[in-house]
ZAPA-677166 format. One record per residue: x, y, z of N, C-alpha, C, O in turn; residue in three letters. Coordinates in steps of 0.05 Angstrom, whole numbers, plus 5000, padded with zeros to 4 digits. Layout:
<recs>
XYZXYZXYZXYZALA...
</recs>
This chain:
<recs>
626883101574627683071546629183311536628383551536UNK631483231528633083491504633583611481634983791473UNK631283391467630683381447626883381440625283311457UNK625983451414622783461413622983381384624783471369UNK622283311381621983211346620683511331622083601313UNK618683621335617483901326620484081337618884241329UNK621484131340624384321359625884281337626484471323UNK626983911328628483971307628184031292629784191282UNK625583931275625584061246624184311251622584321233UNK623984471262623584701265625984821262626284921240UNK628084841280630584941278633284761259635684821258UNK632284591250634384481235634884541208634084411189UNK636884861207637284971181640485041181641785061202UNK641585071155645085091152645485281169643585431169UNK647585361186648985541200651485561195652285481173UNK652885651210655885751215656485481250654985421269UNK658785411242659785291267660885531293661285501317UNK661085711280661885901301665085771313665585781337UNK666385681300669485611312671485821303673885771304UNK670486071292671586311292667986551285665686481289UNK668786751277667386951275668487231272669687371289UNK667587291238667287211227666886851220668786711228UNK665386741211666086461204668586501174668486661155UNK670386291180671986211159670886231120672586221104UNK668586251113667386231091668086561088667686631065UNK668886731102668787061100671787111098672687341097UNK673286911097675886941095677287031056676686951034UNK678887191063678587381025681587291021683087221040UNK682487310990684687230989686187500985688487510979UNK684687720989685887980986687688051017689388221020UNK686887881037689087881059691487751052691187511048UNK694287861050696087641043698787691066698387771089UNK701187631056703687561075703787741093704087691117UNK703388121077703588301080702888321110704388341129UNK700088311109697388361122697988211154697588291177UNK698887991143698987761167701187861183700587851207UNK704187961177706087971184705088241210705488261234UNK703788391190702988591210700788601230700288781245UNK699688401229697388261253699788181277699988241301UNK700788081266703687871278703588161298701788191315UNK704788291294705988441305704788611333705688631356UNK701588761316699488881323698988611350697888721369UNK699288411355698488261365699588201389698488021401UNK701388301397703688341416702588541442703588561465UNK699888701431698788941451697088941459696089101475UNK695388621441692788631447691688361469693288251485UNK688788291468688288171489688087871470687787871446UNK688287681484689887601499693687531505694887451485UNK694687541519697387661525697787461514699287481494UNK696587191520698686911518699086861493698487031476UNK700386571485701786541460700886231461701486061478UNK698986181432697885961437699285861406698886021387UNK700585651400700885541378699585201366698984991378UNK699585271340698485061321699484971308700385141292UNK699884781303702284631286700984431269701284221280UNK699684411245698284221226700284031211702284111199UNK699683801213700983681199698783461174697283281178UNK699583591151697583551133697983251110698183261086UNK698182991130698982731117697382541131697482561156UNK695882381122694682181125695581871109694981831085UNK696781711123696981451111694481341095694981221074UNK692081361102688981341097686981521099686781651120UNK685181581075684381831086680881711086679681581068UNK679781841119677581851121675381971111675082211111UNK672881711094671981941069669582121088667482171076UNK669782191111667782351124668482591131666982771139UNK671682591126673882791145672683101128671083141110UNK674283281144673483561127675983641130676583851120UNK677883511144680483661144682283651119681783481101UNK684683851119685983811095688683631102690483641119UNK687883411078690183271090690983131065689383111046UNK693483021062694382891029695682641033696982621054UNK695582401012696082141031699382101009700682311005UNK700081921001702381790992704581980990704482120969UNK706282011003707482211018710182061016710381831023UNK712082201008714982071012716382141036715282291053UNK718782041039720182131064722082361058722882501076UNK722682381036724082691027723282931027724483141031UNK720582871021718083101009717283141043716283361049UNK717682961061716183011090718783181106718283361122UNK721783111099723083261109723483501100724683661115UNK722483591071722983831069720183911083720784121095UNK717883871089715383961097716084061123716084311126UNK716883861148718883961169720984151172721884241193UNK721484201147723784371151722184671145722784891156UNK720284621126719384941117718285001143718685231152UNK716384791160715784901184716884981204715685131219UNK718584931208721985061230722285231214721785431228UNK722785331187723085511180721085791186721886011194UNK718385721181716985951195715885971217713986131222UNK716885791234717485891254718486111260717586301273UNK721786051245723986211263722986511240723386721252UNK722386541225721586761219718886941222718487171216UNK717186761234713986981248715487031263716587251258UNK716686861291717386941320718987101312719987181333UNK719687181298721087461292720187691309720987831327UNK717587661292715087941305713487951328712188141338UNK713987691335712187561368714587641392716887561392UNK713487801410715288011438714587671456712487571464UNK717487591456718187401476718287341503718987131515UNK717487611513717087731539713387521540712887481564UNK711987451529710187321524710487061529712286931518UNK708186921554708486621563707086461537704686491531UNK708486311526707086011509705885871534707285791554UNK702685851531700985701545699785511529698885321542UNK699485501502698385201494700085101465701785231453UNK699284911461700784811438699284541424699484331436UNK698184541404695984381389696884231366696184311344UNK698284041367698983841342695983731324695183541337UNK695083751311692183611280692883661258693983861248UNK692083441248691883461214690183311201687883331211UNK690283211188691083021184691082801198688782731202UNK692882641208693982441224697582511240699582411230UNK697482651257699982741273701582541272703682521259UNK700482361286702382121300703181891272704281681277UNK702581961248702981861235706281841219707081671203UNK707782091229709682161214711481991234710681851253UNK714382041226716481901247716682191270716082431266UNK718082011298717482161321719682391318719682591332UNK721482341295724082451304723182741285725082891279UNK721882781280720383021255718783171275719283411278UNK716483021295715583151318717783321349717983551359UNK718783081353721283271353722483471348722783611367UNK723383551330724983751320723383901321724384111329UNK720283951315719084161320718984301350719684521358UNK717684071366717684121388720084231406719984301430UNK722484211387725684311406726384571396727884711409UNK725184671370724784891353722385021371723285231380UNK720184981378719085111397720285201420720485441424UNK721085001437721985081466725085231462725685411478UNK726485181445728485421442727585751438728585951450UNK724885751413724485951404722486201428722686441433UNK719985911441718586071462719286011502720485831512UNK717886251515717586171539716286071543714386221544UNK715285781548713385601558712685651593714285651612UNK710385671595709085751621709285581641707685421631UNK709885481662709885371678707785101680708384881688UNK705485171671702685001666702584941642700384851639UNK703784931619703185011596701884721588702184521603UNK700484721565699384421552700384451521700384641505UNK701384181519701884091502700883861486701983651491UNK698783871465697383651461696783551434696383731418UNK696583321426696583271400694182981392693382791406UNK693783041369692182891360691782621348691082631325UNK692082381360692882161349690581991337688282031344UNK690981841324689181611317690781331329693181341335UNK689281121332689480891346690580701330691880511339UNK690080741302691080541284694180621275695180551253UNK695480791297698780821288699980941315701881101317UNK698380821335699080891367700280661373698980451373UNK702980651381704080411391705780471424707080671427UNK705380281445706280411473708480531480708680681499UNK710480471461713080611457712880981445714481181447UNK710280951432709881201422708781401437708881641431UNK707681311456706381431480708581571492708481811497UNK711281361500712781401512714581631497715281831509UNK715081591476716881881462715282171468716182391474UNK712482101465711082431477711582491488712882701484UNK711082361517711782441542714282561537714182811536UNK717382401535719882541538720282811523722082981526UNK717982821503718383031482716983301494716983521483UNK715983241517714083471539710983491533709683681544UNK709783311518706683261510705283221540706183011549UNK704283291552702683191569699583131559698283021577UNK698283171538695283141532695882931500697582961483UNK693682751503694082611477689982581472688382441486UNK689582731452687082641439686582441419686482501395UNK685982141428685181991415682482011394680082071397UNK683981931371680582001353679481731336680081651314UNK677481621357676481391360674181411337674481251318UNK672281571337669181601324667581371322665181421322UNK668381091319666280841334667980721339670280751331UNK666980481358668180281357667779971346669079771353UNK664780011321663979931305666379901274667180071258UNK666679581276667979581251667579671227669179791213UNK664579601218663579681196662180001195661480101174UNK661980121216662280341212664880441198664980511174UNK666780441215669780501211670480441181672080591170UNK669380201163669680051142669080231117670380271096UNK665980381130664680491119666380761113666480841090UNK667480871130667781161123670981231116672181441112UNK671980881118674680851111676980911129678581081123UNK677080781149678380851174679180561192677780371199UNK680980581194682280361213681980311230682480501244UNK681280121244680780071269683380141290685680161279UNK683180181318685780141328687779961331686579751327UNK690079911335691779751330691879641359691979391359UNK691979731382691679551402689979561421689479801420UNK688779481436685679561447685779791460687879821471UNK683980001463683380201461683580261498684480471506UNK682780091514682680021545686279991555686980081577UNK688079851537690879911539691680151529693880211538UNK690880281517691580521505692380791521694480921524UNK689380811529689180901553690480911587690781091603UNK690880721586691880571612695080671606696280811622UNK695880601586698780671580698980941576701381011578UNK697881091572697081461571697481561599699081741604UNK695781421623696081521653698281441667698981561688UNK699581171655701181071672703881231666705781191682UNK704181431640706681561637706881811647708581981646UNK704081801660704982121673701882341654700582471669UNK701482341638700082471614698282711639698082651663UNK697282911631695483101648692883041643691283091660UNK691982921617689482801605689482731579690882801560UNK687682581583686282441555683482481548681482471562UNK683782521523681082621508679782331489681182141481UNK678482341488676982081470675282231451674082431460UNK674982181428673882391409671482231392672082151369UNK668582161400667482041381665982231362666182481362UNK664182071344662382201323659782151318659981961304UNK657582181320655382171306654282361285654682591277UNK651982061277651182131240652482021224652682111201UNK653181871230656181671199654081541188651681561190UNK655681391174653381201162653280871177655380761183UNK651580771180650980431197650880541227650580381245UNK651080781233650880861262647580791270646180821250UNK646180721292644680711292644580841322646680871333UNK641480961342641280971359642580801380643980901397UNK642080531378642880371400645480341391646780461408UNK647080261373649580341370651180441384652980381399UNK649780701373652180951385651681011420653181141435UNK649080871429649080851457651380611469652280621492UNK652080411452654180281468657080351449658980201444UNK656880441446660080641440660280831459662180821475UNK658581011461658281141486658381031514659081181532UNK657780821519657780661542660480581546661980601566UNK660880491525664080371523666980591534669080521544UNK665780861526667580961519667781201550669881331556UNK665481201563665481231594666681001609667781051630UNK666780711599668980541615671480621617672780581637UNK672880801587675680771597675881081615677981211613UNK674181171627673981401648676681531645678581501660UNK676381781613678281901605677082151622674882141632UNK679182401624677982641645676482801615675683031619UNK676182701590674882841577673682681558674582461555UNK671482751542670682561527667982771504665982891512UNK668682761478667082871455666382801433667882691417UNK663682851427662182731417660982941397659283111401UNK662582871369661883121349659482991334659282751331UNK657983171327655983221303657783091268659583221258UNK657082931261657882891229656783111210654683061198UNK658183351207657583551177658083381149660183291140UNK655683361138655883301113655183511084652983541074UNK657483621076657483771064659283721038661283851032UNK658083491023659883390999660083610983662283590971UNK658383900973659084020955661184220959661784390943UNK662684160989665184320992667084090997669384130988UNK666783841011668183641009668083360991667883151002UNK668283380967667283160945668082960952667682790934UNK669382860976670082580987668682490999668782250999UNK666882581013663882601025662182481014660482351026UNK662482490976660182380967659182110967656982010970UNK661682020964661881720963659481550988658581320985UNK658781791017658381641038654881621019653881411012UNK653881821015651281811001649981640991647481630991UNK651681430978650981090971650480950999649080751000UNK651481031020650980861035649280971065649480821084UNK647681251068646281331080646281441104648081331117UNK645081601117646381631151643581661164641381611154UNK644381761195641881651207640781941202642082141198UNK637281911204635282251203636482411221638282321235UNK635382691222635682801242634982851257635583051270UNK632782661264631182571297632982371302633782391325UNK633982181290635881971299638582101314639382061337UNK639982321288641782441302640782611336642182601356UNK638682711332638482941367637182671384636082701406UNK637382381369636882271391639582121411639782061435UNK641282101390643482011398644782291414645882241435UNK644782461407646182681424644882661449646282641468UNK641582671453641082591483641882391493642882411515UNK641682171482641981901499645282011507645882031531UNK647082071490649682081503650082241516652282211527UNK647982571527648382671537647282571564648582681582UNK645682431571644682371592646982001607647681901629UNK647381951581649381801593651381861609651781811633UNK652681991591655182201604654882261625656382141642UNK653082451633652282621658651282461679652382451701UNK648982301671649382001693651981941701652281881725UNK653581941688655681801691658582001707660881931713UNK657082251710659282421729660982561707663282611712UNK660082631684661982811672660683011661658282971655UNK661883291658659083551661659583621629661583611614UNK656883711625656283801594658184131587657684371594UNK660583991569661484321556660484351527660684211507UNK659284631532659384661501657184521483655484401494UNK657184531455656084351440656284031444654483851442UNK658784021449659383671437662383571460664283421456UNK661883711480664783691500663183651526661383791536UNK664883301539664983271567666983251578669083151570UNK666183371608669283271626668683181649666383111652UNK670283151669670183021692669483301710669683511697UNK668783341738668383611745670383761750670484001745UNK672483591761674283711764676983721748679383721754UNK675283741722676983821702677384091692675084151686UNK678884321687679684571685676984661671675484801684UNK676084561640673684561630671784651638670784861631UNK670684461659668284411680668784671708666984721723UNK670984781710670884951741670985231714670485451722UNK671485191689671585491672668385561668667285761676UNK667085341655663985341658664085461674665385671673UNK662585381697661985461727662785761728660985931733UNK665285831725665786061736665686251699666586471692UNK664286071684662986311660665686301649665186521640UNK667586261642670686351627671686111613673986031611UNK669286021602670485841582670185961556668386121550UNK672585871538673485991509672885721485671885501490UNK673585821459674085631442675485831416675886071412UNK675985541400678885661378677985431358676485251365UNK678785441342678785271325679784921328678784711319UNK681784981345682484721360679684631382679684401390UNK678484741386676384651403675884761431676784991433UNK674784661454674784911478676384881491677484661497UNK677285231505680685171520678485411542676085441541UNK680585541560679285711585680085941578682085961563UNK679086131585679986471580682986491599684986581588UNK683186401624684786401641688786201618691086281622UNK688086031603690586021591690286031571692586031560UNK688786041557688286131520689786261513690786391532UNK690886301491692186541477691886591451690686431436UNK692786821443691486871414693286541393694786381404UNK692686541373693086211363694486371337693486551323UNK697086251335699186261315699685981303700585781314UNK698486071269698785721256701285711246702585911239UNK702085471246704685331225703985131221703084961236UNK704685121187704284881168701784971150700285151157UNK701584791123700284771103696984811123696984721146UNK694984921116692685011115692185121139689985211145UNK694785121158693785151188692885541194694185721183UNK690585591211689485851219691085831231692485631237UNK690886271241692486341263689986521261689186661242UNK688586471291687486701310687686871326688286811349UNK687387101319689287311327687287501342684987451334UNK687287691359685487851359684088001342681688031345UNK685688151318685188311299684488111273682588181259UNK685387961267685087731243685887491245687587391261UNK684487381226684887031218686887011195686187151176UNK688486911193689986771167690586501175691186391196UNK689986391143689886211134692086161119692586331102UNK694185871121695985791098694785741074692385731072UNK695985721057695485591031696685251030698785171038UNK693985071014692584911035694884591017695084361026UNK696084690995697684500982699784490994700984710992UNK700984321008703984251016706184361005708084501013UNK705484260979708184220959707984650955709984790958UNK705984750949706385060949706885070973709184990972UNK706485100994705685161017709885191022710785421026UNK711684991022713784941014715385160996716885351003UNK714685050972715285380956715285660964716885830957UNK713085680979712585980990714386081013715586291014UNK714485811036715485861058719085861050720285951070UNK720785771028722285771023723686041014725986111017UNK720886201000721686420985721286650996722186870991UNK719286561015719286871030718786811063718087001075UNK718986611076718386631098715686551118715386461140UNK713886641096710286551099709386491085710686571066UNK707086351076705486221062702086361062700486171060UNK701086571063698686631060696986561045697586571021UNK695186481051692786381028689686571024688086621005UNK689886631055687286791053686386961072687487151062UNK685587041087684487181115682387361119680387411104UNK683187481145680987751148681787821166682687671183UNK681588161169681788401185678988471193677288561178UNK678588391230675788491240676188741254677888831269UNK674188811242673489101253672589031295671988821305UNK672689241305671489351335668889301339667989331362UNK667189231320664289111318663788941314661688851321UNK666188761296665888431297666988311316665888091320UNK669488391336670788341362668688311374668888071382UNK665888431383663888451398662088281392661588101408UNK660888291370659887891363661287681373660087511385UNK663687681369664587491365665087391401664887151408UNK665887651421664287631441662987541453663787421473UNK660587561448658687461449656887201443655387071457UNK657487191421656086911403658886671418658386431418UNK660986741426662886551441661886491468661886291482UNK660986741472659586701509656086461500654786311514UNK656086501485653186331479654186101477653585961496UNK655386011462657185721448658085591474656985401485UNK660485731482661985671508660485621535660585401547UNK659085841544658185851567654985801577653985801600UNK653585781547650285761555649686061566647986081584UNK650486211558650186591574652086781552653886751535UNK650486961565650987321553650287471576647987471585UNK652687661588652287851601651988051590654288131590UNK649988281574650188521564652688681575654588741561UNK652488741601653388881630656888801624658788951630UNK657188581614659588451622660688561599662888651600UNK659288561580660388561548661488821547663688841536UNK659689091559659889351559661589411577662389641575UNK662789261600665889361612667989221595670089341589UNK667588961586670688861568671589051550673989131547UNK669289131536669889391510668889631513668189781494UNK668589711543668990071549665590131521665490301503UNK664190001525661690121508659290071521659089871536UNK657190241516654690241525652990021511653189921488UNK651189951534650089641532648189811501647689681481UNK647689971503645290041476646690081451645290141432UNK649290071448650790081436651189811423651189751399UNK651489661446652689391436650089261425650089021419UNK647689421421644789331417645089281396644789071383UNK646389611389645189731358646789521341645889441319UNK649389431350651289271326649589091331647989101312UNK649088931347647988551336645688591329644688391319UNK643788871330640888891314639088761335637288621327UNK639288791357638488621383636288751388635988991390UNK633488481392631588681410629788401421630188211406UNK628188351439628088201447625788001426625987761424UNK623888151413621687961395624387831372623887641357UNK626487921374627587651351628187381366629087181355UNK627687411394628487181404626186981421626486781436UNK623387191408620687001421620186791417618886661433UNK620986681392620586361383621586191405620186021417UNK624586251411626686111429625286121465624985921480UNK624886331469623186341500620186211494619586071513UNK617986211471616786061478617085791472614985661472UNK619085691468619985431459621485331491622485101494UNK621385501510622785471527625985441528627085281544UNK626885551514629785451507631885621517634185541522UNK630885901521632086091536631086271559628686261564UNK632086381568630986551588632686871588635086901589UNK630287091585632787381591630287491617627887471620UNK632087581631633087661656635187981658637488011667UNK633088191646634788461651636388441620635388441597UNK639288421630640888451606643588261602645988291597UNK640987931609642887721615640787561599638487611605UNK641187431586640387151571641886891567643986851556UNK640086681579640786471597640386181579638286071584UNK642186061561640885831542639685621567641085651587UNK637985471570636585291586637785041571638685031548UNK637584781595638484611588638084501562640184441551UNK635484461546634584331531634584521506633784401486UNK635384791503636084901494639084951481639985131467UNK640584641495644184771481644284641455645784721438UNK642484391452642684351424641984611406643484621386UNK641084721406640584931388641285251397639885441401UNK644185191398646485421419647185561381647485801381UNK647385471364647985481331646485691323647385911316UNK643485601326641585761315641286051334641186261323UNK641086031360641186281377643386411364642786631352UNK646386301364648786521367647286611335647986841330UNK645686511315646086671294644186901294644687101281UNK642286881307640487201318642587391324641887621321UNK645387321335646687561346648487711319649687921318UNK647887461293649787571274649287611244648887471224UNK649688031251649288131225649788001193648188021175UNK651787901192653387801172650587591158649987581135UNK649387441181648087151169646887291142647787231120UNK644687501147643987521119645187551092643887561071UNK648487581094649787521069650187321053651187321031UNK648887061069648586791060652186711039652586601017UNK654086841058656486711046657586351049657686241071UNK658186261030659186041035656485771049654085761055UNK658285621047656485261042656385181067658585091073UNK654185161091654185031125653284821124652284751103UNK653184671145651884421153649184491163648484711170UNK647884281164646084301187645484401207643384261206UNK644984591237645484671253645484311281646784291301UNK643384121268643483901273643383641261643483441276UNK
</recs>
């Protein structure tokens, strides 16, 4: 069992998602254009070399009332070409400050709804990229589609456009779920979809479901999950539903109509985790499967798996993450910025000066080291002290004193069986990754500031 009913509500309290660190709620609006331009730069010396870009596109034909992303619906075609255009525009003015001598290794189209706009807008970005960067030999290029505006011809423009990865974002395949949270079903069966993804060549396909919606039930979401190991994508994820209406008021609406407990939810995460894994695809992370011999699955193994805001990538092609477009982050080594999250400003800004800042943060040499760390927990199920103290030239008692580390804060978790330390290595145990949330937050000073509004940890 990977779950205990006493385990959850024991550990089931608000956290931090840990998809940066600082978490995003610590982000100040006293970081602005200034600040960013010179991260830009600072960023050129630091680790990691590569050059990872993000491209948000912030339009939804329909908007999902479960979503947390920023996204805006009735959208003209004038107002979308100037939106395209401000984004080519800062482009060509960050890469100003970005040393070109630097390989582009990834590239992440979300928003919103990507595939929603016309192809010839995706385009132009994508030809504005490959003029502006060196694309790496391996590089990935991948974007985020929904099914209800995927058509096979559209498949086919990716590909020629150099897309090799397409993430389908399915979340049931329950109508009245989908009904419920205001979301379209796909437009042509989901088993052609697919099929037309491999047959053009594509490097992989991601399938993206959800649990905790509302009408989800246990056995449900066990044959969505079943279903969704038939179309034997090389990846396949299965997120947690955050419900956090008092930061997302679109959210509220679902509250009339209920979701499952949260023994229902850690029951559905086992059943699909044991599905899965029956089924030959290895456990990444919180809420990520792959096939084994997927890049993912050999980074595990060899400990060097990463994550970003876009979700988990490998230390081996990661790169620091440069956003373009309305609300999109840029992860940097030294700081996070954030756009400013209205289009129509977002537009104005990038017109008048080049960038659009909305908010950020400058981490200090002691939050680099959390952040370290609490990623090696998330990512890898492990923490090497030993390992931590050669990346950053510091003494393991050193790296004590910042996370406040000592082993009785972590007796609850070992007698719960959930972890194991071993010298100056601590080991999450299988039945222990559901609650990978609550560990990384023992490592982090900050929690007691109780900034900003979390989910659940489950």
């Amino acid at each position: 069992m990977l779950t205990d009913k006493n385990l959850v509500e024991k550990y089931n309290e608000a956290g931090p998602r840990y998809t940066s660190y600082p978490p995003a709620t610590f982000f100040n609006e006293y970081f602005g254009n200034h600040d960013y331009l010179l991260s830009v730069e600072k960023s050129n010396f630091e680790r990691p070399q590569n050059i990872s870009i993000y491209v948000h596109v912030p339009f939804c034909p329909q908007i999902c009332h479960f979503c947390g992303c920023t996204t805006e619906t009735g959208f003209s075609r004038p107002f979308l070409e100037r939106y395209i255009d401000a984004v080519i525009k800062e482009i060509e003015y960050v890469s100003q400050k970005i040393d070109k001598k630097r390989k582009l290794t990834q590239v992440h189209w979300g928003g919103g709804t990507p595939n929603s706009i016309s192809y010839k807008y995706i385009e132009r970005i994508t030809n504005k990229l490959k003029e502006t960067f060196d694309f790496a030999e391996n590089y990935e290029m991948a974007i985020e589609c929904n099914p209800a505006h995927l058509e096979f011809r559209h498949i086919e423009l990716l590909k020629s456009f150099g897309f090799n990865r397409i993430s389908i974002g399915i979340q049931d395949f329950r109508k009245d779920v989908l009904d419920a949270i205001n979301r379209r079903p796909s437009k042509r069966p989901i088993e052609d979809i697919v099929k037309k993804i491999h047959d053009e060549g594509f490097r992989g396909t991601n399938i993206d479901l959800v649990y905790g919606l509302p009408l989800q039930t246990i056995e449900s979401f066990r044959n969505t999950v079943e279903r969704a190991v038939k179309l034997d994508t090389d990846r396949l994820v299965t997120f947690s539903y955050a419900h956090v209406p008092s930061v997302i008021p679109r959210q509220k609406i679902l509250d009339d109509i209920g979701f499952p407990s949260s023994k229902e939810k850690a029951q559905m995460y086992e059943q699909s985790s044991q599905i899965l894994t029956s089924s030959g695809y290895v456990s990444i992370g919180m809420d990520h499967y792959s096939k084994p011999d997927d890049e993912f699955a050999i980074a595990l193994k060899e400990k060097k798996l990463h994550r970003n805001f876009q979700g988990y990538c490998t230390r081996e092609t990661t790169g620091q993450v440069y956003g373009f477009g309305a609300s999109s982050i840029s992860q940097l080594d030294s700081a996070y910025s954030q756009n400013i999250k209205s289009t129509s400003d977002y537009i104005k800004n990038i017109d008048k000066k080049g960038v659009a800042v909305l908010r950020g943060y400058t981490l200090n040499n002691n939050e680099k080291i959390i952040r370290h760390i609490i990623n090696s927990i998330m990512c890898n199920y492990y923490v090497d002290f030993d390992e931590v103290s050669r990346f950053f030239n510091i003494s393991v008692n050193d790296i004590f004193e910042i996370v406040q580390y000592s082993e009785s804060k972590f007796n609850d978790f070992i007698i719960d069986d959930l972890i194991t330390l071993e010298g100056n290595i601590i080991v999450v145990k299988h039945k222990g990754r559901l609650f990978t949330r609550n560990i990384s937050m023992r490592f982090d000073p900050l929690i007691k500031k109780k900034i900003g509004t979390y989910s659940k940890t489950i």
